[in-house]
ZAMARSE-562045 format. One record per residue: residue number from 1; chain; x, y, z of N, C-alpha, C in turn. Coordinates in Angstrom, 1 decimal, decimal comma. Layout:
N
{NUM "A" {X Y Z} {X Y Z} {X Y Z}} ...
// end
This chain:
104
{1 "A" {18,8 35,2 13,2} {17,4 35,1 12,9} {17,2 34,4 11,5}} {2 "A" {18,5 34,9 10,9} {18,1 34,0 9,5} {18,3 32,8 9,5}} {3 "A" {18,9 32,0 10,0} {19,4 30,5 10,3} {18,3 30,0 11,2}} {4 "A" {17,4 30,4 11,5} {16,1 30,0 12,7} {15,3 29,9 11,2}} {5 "A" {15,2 30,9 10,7} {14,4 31,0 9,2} {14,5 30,1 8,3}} {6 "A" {15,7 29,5 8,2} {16,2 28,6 7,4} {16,1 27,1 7,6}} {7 "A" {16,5 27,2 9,2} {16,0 25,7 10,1} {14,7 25,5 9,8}} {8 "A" {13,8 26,3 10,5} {12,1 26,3 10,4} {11,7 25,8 8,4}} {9 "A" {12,4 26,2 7,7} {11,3 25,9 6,8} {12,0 24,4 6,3}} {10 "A" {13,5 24,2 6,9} {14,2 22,6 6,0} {13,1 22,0 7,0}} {11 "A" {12,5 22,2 8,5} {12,1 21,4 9,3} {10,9 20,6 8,5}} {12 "A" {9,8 21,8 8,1} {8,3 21,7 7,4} {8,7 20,9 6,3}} {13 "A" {9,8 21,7 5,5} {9,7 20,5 4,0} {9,5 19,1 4,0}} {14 "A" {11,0 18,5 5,3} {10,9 17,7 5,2} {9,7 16,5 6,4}} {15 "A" {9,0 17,8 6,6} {7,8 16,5 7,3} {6,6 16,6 6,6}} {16 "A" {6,7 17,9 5,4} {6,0 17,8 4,7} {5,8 16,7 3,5}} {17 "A" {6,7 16,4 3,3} {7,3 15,2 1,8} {8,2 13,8 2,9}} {18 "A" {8,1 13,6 3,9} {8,2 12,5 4,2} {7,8 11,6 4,2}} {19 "A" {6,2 12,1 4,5} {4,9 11,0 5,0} {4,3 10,7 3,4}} {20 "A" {4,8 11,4 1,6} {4,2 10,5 1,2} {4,7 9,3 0,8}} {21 "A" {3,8 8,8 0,6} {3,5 7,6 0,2} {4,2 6,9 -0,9}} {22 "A" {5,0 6,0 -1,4} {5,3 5,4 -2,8} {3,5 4,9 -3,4}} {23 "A" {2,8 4,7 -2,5} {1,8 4,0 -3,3} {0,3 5,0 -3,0}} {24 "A" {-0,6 5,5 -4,3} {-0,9 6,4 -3,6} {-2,4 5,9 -4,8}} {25 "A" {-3,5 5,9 -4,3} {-4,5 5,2 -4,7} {-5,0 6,2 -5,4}} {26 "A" {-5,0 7,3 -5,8} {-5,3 8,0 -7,3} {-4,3 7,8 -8,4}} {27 "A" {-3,1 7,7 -8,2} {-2,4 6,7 -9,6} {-2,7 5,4 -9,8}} {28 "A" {-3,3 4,9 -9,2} {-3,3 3,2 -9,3} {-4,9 2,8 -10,0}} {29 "A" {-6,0 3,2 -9,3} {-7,1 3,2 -9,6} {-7,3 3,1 -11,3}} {30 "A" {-7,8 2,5 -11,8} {-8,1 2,6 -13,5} {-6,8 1,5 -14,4}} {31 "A" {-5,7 1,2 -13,6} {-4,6 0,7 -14,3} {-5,0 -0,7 -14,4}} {32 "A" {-4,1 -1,5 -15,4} {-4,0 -2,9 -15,4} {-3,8 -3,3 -14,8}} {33 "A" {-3,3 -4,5 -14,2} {-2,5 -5,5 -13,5} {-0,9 -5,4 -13,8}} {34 "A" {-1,2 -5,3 -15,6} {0,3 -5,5 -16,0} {1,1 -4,0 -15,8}} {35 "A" {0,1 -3,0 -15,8} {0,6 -1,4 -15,6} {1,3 -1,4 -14,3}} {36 "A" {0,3 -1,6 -13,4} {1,0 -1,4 -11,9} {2,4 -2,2 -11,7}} {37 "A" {2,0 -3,7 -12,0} {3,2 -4,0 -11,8} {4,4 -3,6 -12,5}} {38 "A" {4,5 -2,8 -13,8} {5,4 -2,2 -14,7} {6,2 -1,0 -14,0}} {39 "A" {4,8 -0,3 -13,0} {5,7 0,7 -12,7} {5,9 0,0 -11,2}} {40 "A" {5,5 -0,9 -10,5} {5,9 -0,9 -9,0} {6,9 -1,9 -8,8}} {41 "A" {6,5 -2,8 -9,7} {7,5 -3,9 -9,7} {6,6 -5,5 -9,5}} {42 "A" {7,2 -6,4 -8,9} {6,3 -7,7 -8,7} {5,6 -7,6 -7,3}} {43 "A" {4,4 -8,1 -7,0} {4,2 -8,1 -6,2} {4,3 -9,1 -5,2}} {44 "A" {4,4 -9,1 -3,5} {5,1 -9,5 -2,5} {3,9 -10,1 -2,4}} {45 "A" {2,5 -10,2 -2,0} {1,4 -10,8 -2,1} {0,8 -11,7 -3,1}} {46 "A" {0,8 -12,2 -3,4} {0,1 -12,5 -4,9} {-1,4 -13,6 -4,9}} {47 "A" {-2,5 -12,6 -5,7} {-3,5 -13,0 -5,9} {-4,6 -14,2 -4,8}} {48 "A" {-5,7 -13,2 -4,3} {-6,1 -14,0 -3,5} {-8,1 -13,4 -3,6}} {49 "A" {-8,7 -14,6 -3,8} {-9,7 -13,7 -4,2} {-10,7 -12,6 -3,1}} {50 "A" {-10,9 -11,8 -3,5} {-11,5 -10,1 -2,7} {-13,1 -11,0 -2,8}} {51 "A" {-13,6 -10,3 -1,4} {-15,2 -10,3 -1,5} {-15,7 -8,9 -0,8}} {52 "A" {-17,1 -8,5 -1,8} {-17,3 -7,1 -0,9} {-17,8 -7,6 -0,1}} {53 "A" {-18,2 -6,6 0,2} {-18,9 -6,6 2,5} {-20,3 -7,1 2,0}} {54 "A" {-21,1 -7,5 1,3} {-22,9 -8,2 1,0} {-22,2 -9,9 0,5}} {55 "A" {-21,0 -10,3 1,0} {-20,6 -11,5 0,4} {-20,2 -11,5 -1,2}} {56 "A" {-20,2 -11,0 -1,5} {-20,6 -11,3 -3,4} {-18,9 -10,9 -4,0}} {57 "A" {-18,5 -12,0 -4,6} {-17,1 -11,6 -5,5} {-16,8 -10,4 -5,9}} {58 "A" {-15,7 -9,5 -5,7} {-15,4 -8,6 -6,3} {-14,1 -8,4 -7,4}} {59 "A" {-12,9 -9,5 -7,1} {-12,3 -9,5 -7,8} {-10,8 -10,7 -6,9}} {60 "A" {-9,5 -9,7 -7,5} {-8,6 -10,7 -6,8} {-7,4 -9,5 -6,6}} {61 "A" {-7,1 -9,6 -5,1} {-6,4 -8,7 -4,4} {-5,0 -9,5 -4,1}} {62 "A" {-3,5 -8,4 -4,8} {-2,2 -8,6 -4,6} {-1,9 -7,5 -3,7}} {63 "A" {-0,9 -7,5 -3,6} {-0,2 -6,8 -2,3} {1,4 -6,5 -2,0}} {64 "A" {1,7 -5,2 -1,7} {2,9 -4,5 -1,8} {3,2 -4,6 0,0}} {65 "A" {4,7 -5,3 0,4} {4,9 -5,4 1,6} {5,2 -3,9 2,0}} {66 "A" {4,7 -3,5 3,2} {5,2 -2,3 3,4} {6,0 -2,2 4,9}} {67 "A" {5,2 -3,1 5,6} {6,3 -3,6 7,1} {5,8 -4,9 7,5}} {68 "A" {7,4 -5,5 7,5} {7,5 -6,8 8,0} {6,5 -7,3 9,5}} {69 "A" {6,2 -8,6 9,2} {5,7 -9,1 10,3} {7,2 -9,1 11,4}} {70 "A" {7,2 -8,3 12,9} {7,5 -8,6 14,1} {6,8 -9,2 14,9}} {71 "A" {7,7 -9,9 15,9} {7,3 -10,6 17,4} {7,4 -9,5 18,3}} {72 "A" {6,9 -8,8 19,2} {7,9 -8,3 20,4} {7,0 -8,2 21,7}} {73 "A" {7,6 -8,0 22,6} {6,7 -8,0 23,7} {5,9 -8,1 24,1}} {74 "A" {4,4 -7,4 23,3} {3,6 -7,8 23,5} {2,6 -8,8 22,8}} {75 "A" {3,4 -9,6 21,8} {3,0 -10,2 20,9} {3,8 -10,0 19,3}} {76 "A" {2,5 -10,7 18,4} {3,1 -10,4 17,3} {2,5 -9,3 16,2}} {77 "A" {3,1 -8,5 15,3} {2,4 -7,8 14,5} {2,5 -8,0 13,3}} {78 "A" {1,1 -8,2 13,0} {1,1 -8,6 11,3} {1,8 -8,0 10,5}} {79 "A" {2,2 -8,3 9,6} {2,7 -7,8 8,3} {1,7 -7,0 8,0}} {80 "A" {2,3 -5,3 7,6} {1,6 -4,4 7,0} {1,4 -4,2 5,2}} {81 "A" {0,8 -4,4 4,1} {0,5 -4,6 3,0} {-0,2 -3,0 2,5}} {82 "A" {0,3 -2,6 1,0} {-0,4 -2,2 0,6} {-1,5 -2,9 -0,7}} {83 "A" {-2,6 -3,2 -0,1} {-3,3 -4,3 -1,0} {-4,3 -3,3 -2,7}} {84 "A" {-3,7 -3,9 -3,4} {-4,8 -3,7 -4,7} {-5,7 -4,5 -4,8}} {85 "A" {-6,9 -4,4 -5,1} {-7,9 -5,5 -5,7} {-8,1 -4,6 -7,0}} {86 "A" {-7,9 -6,3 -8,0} {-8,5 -6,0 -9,5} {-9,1 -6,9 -10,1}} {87 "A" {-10,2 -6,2 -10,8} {-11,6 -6,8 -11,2} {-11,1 -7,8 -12,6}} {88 "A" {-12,7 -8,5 -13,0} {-12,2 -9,5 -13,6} {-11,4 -9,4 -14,9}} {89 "A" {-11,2 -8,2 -15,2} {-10,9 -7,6 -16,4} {-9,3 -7,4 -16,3}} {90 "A" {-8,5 -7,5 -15,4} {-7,3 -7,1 -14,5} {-7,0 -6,0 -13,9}} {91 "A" {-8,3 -4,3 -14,0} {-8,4 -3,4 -13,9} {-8,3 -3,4 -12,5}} {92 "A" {-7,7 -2,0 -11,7} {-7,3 -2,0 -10,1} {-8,8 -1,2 -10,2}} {93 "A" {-9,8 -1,7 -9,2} {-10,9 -0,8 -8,7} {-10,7 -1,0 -7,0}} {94 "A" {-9,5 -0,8 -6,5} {-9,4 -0,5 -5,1} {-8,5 -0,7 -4,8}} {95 "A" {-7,8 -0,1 -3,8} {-6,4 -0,5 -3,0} {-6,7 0,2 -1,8}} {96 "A" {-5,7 -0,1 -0,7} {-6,4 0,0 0,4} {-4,9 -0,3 1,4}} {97 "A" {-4,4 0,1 2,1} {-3,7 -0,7 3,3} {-4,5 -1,3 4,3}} {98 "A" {-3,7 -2,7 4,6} {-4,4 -3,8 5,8} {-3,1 -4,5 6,1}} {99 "A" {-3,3 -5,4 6,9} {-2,6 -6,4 7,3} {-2,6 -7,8 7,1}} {100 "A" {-1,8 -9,1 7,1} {-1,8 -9,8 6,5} {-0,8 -11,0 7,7}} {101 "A" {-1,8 -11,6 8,2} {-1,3 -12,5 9,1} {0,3 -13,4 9,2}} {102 "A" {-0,1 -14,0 7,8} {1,0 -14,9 7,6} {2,5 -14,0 7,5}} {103 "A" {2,2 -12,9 7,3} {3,6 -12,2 6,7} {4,2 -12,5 5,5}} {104 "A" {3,1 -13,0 4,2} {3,8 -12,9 3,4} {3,7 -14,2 2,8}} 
// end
């Protein structure tokens, strides 16, 4: 019974702390350009200008690969991105996962 006890909770930990995230949009929010990249490294996207949804400039959005663009059977799947957009100041006011046609 104790080894059932022991299984059950290694099970929970680790599906507990699997799913997070390396990129996690309450540390990022408020940082530089030069901060983020200090702690995340360079980015795999680089700089492409963001518009909000009423058309109007909001800034310029980079991006962390997170899965490669595949081909397969049914087609192809975009490249998955974790995208920042930062304002004109270099400050991150958004990140967001999307996708990214070209792969990169």
């Amino acid at each position: 019974m104790k080894k059932l006890a022991i299984l059950i909770a290694i099970v929970l930990m680790i599906s507990t702390f699997s799913g997070c995230s390396k990129y996690q949009k309450a540390n990022i929010i408020g940082l530089t350009k030069v901060q983020v990249q200090e702690r995340y490294g360079d980015f795999d996207l680089n700089g492409a200008p963001f518009m909000a949804k009423d058309g109007s400039y909001q800034g310029f959005g980079y991006g962390y690969l997170l899965q490669e663009s595949h081909v397969g059977y049914l087609g192809t799947n975009p490249a998955v991105y974790f995208f920042i957009v930062f304002d004109k100041n270099d400050i991150a006011i958004d990140c967001y996962k999307g996708y990214h046609s070209n792969g990169g």
